[in-house]
MARFIVEX-846571 format. One record per atom (N, C-alpha, C): residue number from 0; residue in one letter; atom name; x, y, z. Coordinates in nm, 3 decimals. Layout:
// residues N
<pos: NUM; code: A; site: CA; px: X; py: Y; pz: Z>;
...
***
This chain:
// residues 99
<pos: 0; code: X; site: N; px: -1.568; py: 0.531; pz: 2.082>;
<pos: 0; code: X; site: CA; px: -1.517; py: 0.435; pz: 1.984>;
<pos: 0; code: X; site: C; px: -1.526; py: 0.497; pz: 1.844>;
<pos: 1; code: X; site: N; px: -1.396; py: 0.525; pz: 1.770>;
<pos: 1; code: X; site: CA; px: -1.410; py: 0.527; pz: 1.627>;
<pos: 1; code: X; site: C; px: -1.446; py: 0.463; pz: 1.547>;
<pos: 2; code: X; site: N; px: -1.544; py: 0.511; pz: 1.479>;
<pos: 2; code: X; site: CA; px: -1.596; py: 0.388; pz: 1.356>;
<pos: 2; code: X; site: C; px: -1.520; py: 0.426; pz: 1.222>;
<pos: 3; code: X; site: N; px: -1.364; py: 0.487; pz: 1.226>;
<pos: 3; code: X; site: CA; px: -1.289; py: 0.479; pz: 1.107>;
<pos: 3; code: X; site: C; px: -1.205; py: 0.366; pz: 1.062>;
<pos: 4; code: X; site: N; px: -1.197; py: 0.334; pz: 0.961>;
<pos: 4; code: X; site: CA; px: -1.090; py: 0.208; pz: 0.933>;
<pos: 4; code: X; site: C; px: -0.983; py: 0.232; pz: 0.923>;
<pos: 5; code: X; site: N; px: -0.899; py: 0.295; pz: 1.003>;
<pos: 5; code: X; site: CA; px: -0.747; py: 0.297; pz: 1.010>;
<pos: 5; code: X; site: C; px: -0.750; py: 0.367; pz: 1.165>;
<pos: 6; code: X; site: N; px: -0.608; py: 0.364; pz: 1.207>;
<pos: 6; code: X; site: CA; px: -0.624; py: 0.408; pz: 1.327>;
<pos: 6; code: X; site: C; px: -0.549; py: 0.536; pz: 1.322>;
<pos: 7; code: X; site: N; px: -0.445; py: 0.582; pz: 1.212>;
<pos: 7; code: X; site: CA; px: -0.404; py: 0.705; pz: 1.193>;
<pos: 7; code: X; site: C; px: -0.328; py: 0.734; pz: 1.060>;
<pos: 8; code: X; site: N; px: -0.273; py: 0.831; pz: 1.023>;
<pos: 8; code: X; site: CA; px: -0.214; py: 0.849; pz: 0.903>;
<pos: 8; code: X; site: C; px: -0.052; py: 0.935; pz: 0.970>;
<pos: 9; code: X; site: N; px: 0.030; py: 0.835; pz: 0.890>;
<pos: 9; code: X; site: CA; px: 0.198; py: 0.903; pz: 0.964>;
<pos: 9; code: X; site: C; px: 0.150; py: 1.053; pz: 0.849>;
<pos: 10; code: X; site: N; px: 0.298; py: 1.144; pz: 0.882>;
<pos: 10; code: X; site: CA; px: 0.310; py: 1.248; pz: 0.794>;
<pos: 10; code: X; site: C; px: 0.374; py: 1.250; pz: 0.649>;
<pos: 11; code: X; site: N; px: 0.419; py: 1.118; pz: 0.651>;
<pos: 11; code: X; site: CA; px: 0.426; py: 1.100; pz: 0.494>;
<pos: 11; code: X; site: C; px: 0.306; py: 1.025; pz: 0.448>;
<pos: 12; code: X; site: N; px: 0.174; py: 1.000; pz: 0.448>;
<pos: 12; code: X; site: CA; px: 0.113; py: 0.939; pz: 0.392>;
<pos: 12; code: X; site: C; px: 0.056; py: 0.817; pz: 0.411>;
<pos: 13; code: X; site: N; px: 0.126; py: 0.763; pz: 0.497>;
<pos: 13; code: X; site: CA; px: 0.076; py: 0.601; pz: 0.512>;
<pos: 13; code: X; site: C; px: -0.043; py: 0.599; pz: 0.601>;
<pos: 14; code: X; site: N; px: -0.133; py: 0.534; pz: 0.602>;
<pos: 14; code: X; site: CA; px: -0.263; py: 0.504; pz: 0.666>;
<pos: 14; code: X; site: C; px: -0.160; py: 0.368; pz: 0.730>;
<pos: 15; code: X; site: N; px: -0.205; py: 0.390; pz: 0.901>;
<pos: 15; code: X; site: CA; px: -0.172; py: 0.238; pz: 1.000>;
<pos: 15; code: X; site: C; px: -0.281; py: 0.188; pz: 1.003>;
<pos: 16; code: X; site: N; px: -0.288; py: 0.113; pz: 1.058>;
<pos: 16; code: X; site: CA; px: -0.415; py: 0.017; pz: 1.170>;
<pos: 16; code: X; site: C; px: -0.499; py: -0.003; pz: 1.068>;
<pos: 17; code: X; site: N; px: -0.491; py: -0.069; pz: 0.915>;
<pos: 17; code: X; site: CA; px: -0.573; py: -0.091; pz: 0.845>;
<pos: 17; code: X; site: C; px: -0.577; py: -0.280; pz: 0.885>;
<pos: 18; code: X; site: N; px: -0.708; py: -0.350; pz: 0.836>;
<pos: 18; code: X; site: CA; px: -0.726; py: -0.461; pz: 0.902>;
<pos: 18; code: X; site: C; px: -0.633; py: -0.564; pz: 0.729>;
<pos: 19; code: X; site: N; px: -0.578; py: -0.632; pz: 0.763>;
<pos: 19; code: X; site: CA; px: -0.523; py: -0.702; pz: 0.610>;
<pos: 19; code: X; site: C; px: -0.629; py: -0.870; pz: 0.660>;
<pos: 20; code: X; site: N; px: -0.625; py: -0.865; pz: 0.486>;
<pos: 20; code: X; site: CA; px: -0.672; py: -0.988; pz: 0.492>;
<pos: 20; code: X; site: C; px: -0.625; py: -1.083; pz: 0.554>;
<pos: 21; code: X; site: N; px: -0.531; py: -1.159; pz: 0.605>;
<pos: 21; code: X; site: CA; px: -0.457; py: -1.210; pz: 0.664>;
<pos: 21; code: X; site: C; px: -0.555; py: -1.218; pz: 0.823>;
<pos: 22; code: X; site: N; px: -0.591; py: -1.103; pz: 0.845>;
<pos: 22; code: X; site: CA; px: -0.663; py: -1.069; pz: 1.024>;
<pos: 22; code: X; site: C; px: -0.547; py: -0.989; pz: 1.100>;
<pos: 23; code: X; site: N; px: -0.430; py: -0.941; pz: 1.025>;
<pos: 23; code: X; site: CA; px: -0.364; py: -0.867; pz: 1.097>;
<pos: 23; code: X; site: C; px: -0.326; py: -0.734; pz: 1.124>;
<pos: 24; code: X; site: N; px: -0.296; py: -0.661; pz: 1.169>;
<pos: 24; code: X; site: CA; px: -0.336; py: -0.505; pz: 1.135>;
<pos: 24; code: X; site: C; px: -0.162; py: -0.458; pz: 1.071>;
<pos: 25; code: X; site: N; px: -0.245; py: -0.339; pz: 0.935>;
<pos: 25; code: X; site: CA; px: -0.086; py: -0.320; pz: 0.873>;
<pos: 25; code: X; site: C; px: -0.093; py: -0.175; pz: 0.838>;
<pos: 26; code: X; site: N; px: -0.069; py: -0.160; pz: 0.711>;
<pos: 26; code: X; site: CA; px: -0.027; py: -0.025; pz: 0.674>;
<pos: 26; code: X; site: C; px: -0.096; py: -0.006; pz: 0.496>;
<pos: 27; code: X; site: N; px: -0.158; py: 0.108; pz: 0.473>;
<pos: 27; code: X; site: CA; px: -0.168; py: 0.120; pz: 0.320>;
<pos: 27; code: X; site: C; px: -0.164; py: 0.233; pz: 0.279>;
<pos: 28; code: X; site: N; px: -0.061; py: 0.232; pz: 0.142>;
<pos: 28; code: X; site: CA; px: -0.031; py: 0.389; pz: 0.070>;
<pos: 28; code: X; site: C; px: -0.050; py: 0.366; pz: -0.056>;
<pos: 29; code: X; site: N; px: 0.015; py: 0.525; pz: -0.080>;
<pos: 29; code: X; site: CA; px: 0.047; py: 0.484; pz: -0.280>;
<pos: 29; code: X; site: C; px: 0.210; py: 0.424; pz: -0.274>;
<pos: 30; code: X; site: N; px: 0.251; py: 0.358; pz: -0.345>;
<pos: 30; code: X; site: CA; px: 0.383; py: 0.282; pz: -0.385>;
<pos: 30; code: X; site: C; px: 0.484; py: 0.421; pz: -0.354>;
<pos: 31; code: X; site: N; px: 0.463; py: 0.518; pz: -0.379>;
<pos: 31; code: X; site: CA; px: 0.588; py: 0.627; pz: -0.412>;
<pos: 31; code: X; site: C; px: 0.590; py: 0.687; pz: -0.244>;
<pos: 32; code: X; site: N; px: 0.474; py: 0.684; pz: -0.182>;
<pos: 32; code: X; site: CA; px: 0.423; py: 0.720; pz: -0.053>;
<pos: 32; code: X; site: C; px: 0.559; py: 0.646; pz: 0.069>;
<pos: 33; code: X; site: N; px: 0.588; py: 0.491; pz: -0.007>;
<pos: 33; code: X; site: CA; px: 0.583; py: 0.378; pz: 0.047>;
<pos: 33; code: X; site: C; px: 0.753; py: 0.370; pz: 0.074>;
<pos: 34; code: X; site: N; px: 0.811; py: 0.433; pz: -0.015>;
<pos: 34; code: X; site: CA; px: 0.939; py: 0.407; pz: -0.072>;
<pos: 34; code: X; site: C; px: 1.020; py: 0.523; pz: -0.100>;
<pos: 35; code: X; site: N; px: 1.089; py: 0.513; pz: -0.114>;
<pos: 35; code: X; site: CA; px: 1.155; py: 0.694; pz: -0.090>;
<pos: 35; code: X; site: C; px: 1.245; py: 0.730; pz: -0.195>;
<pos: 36; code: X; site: N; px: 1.293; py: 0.602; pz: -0.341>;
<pos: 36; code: X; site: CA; px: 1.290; py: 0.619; pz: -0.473>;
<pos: 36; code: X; site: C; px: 1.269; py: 0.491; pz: -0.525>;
<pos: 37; code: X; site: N; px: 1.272; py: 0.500; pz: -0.660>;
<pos: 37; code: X; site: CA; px: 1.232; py: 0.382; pz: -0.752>;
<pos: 37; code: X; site: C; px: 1.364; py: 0.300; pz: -0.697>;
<pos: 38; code: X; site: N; px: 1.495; py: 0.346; pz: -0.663>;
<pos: 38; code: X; site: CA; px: 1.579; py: 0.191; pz: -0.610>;
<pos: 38; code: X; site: C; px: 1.562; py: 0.157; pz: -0.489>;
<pos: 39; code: X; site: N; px: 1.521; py: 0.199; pz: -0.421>;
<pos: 39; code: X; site: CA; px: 1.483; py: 0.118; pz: -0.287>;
<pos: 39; code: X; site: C; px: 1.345; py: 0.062; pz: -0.296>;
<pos: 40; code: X; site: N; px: 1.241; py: 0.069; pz: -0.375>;
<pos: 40; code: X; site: CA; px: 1.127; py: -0.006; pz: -0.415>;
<pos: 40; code: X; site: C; px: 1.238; py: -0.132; pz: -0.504>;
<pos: 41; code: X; site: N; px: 1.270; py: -0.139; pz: -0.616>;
<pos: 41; code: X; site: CA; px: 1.304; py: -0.220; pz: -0.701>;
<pos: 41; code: X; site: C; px: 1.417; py: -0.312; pz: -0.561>;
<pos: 42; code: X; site: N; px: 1.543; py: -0.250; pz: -0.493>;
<pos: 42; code: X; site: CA; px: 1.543; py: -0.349; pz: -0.401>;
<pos: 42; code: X; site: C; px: 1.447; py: -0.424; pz: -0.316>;
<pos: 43; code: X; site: N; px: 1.385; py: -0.348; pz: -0.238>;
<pos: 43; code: X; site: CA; px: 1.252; py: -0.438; pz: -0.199>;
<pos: 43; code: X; site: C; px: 1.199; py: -0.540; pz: -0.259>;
<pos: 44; code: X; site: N; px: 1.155; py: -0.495; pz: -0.372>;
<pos: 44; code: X; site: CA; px: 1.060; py: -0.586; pz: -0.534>;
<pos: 44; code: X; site: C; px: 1.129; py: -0.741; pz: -0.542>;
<pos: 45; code: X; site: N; px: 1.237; py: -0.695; pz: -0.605>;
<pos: 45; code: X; site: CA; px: 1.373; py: -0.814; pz: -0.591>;
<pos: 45; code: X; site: C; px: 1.429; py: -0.877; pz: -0.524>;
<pos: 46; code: X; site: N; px: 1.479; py: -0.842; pz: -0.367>;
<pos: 46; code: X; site: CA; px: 1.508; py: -0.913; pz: -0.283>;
<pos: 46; code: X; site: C; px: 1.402; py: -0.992; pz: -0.196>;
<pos: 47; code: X; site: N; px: 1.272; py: -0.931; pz: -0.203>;
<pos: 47; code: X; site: CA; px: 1.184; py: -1.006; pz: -0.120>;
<pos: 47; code: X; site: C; px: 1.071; py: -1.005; pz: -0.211>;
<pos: 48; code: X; site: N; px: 1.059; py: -1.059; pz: -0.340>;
<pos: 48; code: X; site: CA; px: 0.987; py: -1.113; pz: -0.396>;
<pos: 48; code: X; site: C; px: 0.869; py: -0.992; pz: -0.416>;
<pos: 49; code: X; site: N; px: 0.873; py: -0.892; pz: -0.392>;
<pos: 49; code: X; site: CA; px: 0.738; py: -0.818; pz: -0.400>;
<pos: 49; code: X; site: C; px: 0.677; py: -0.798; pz: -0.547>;
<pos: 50; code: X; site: N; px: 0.703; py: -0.775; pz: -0.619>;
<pos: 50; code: X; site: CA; px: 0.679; py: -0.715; pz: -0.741>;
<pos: 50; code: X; site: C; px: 0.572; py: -0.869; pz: -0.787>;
<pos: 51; code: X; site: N; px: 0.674; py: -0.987; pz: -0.736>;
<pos: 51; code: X; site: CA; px: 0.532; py: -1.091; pz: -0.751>;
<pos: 51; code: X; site: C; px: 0.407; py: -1.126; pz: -0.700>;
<pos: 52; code: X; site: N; px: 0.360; py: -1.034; pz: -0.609>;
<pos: 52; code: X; site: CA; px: 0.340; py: -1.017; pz: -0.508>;
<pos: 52; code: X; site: C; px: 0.184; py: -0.905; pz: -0.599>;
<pos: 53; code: X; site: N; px: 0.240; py: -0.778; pz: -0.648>;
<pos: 53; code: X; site: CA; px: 0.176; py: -0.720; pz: -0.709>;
<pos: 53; code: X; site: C; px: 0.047; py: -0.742; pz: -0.849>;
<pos: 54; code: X; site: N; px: -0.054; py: -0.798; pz: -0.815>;
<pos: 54; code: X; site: CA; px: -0.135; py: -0.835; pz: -0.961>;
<pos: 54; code: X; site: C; px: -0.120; py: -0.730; pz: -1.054>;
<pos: 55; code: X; site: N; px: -0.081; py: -0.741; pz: -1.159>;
<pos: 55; code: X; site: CA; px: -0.075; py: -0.646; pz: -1.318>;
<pos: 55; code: X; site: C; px: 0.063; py: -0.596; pz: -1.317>;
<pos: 56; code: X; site: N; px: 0.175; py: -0.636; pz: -1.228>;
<pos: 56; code: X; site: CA; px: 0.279; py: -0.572; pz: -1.275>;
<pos: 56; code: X; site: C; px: 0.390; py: -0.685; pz: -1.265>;
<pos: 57; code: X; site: N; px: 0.475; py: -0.695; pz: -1.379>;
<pos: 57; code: X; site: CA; px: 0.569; py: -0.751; pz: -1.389>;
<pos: 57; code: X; site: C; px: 0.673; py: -0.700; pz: -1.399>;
<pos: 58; code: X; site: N; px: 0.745; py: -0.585; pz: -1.435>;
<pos: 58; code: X; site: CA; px: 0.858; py: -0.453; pz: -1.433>;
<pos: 58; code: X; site: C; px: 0.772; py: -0.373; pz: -1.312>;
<pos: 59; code: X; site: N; px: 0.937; py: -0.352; pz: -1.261>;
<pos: 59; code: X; site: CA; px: 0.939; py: -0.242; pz: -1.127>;
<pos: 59; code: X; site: C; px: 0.906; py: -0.039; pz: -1.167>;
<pos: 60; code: X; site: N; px: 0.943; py: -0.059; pz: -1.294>;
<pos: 60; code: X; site: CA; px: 0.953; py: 0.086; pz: -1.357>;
<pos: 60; code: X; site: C; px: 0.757; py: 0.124; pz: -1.351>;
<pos: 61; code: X; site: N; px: 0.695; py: 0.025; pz: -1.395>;
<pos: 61; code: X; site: CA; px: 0.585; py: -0.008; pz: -1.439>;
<pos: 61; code: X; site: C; px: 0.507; py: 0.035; pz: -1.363>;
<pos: 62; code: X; site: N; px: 0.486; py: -0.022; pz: -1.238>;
<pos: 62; code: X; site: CA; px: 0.447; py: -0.007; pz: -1.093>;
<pos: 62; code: X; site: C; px: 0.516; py: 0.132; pz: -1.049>;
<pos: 63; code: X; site: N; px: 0.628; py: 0.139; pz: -1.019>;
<pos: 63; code: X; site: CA; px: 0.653; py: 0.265; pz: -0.990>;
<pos: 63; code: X; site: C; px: 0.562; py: 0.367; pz: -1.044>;
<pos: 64; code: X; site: N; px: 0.547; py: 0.366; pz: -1.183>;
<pos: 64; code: X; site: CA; px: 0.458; py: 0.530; pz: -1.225>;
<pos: 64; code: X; site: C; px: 0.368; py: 0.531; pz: -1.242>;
<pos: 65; code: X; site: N; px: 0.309; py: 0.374; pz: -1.213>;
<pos: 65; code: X; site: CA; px: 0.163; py: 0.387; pz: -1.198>;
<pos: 65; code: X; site: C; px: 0.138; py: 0.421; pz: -1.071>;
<pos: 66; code: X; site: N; px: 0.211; py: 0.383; pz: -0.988>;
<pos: 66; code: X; site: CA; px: 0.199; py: 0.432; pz: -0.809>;
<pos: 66; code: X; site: C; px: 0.041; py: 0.406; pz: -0.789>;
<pos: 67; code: X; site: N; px: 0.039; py: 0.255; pz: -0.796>;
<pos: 67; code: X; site: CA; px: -0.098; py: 0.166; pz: -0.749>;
<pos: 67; code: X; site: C; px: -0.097; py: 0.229; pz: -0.554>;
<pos: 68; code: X; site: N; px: -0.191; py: 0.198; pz: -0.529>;
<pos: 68; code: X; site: CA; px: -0.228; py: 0.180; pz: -0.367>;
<pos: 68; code: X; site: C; px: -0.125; py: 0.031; pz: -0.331>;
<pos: 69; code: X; site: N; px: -0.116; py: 0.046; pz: -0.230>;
<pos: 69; code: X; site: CA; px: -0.034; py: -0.069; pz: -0.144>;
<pos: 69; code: X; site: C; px: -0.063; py: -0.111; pz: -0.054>;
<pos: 70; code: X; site: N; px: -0.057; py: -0.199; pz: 0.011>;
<pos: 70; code: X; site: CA; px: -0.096; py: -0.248; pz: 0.154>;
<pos: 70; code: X; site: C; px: 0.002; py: -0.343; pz: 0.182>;
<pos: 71; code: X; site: N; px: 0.041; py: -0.360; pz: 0.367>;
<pos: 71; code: X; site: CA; px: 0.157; py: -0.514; pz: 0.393>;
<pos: 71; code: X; site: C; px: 0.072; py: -0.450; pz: 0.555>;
<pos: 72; code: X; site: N; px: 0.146; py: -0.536; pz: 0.578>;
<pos: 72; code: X; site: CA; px: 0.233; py: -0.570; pz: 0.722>;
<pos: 72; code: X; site: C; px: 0.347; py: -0.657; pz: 0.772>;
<pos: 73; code: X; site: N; px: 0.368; py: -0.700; pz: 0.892>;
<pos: 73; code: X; site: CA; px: 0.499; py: -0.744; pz: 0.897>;
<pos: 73; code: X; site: C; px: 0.494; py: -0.854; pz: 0.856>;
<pos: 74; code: X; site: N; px: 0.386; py: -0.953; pz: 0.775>;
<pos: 74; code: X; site: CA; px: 0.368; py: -1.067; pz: 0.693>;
<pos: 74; code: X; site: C; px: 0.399; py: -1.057; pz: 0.596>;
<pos: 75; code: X; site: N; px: 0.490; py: -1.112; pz: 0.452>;
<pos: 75; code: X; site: CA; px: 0.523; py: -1.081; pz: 0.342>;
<pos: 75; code: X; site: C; px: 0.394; py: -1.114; pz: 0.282>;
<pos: 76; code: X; site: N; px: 0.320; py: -1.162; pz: 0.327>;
<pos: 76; code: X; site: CA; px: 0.186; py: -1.247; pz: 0.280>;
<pos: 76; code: X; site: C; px: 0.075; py: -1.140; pz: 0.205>;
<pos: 77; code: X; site: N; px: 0.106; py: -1.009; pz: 0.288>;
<pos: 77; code: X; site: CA; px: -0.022; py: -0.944; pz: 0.323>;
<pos: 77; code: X; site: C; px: 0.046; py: -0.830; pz: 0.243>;
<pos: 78; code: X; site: N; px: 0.158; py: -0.812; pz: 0.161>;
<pos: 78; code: X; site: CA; px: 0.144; py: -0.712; pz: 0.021>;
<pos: 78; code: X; site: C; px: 0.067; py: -0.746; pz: -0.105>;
<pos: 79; code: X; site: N; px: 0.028; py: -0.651; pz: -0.104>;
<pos: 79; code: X; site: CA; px: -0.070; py: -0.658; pz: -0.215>;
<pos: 79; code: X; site: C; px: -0.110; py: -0.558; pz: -0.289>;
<pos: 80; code: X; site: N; px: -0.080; py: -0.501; pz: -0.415>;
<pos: 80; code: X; site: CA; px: -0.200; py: -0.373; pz: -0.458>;
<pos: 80; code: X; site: C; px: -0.335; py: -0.418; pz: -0.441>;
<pos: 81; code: X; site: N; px: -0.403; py: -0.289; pz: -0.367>;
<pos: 81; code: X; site: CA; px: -0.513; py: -0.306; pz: -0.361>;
<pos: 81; code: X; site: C; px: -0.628; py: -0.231; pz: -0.482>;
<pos: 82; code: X; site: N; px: -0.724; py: -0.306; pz: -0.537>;
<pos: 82; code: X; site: CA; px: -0.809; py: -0.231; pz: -0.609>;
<pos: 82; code: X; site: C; px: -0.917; py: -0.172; pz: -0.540>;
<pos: 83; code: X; site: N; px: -0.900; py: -0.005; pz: -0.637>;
<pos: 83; code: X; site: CA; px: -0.988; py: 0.081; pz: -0.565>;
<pos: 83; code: X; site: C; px: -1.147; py: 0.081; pz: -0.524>;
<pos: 84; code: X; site: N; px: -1.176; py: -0.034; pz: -0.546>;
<pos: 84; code: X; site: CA; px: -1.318; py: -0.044; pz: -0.558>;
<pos: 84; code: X; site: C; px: -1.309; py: -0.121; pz: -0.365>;
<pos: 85; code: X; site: N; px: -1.216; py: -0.137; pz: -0.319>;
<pos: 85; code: X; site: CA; px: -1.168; py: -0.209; pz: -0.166>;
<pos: 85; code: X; site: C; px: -1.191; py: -0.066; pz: -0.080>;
<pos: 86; code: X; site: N; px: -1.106; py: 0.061; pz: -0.124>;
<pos: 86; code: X; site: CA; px: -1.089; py: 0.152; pz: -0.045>;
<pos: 86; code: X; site: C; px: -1.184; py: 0.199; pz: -0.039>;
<pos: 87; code: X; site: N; px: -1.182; py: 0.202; pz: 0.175>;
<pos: 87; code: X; site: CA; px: -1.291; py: 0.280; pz: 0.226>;
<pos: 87; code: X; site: C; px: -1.286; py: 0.429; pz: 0.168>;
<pos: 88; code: X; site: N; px: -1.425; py: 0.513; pz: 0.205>;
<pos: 88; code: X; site: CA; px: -1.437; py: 0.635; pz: 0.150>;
<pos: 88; code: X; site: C; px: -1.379; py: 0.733; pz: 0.288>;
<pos: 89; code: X; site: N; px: -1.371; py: 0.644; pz: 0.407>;
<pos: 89; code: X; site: CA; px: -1.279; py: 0.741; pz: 0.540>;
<pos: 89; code: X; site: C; px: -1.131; py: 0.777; pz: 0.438>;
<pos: 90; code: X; site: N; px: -1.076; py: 0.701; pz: 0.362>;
<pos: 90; code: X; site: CA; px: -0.895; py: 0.672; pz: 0.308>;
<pos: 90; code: X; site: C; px: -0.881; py: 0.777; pz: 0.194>;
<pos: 91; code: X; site: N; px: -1.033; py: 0.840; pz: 0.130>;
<pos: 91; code: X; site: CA; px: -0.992; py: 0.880; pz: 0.002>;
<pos: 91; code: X; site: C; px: -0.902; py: 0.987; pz: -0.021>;
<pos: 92; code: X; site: N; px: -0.931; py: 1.094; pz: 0.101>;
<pos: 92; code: X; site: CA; px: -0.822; py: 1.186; pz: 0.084>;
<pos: 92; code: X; site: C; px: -0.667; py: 1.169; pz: 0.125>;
<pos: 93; code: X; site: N; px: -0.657; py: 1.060; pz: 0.214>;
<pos: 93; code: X; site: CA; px: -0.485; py: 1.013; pz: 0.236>;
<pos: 93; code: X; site: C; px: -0.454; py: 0.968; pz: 0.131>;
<pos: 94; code: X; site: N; px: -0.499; py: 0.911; pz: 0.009>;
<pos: 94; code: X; site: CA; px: -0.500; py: 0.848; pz: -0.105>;
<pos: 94; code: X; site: C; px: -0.493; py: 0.938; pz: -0.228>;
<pos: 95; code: X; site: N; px: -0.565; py: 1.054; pz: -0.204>;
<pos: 95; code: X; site: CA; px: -0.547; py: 1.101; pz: -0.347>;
<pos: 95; code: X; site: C; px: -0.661; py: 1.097; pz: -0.405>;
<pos: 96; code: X; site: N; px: -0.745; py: 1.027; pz: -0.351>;
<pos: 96; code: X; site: CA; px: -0.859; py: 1.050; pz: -0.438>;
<pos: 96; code: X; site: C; px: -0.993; py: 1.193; pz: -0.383>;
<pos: 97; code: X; site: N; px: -1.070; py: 1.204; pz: -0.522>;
<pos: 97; code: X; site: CA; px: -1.160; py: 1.305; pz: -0.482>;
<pos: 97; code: X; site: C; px: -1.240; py: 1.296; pz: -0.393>;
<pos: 98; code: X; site: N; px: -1.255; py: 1.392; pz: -0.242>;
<pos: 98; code: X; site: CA; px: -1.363; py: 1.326; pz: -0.169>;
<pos: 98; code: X; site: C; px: -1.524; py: 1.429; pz: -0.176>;
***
């Protein structure tokens, strides 16, 4: 039994099998990780409400270059930037951060 909190990382970046608040299992990256340019994020943002979705960002440009951490699953419920003080220390190097 693994005692890691995700169950794998695709080859672009995304961490799967993370647990979302919700109780359901999803996905978490950086925003740029997530999306493959700033217009297919800003469609996303706009057509399905995400960007409201995001605490501290109200412009899509905004979020884009800050390229916060992310998390969903197939619940619209369960997007969210996550703050780094959440991320396990198993995630830091899929993330970017120093391990």
């Amino acid at each position: 039994m693994s005692d890691k909190s995700y169950s794998h990382v695709s080859d672009d970046g995304i961490i799967h099998g993370v647990k979302m608040e919700s109780g359901i299992t999803g996905w978490r990256a950086r925003l740029q990780d997530n999306y493959g340019s700033r217009a297919e994020f800003r469609w996303y943002a706009e057509t399905c409400g995400l960007i409201d979705r995001m605490e501290g960002y109200i412009f899509v440009a905004d979020a884009w270059n800050d390229n916060p951490i992310i998390e969903g699953s197939a619940s619209p419920y369960d997007f969210r930037v996550v703050p780094e003080h959440e991320i396990p220390e198993d995630q830091y190097r899929w993330l970017g951060f120093p391990t």
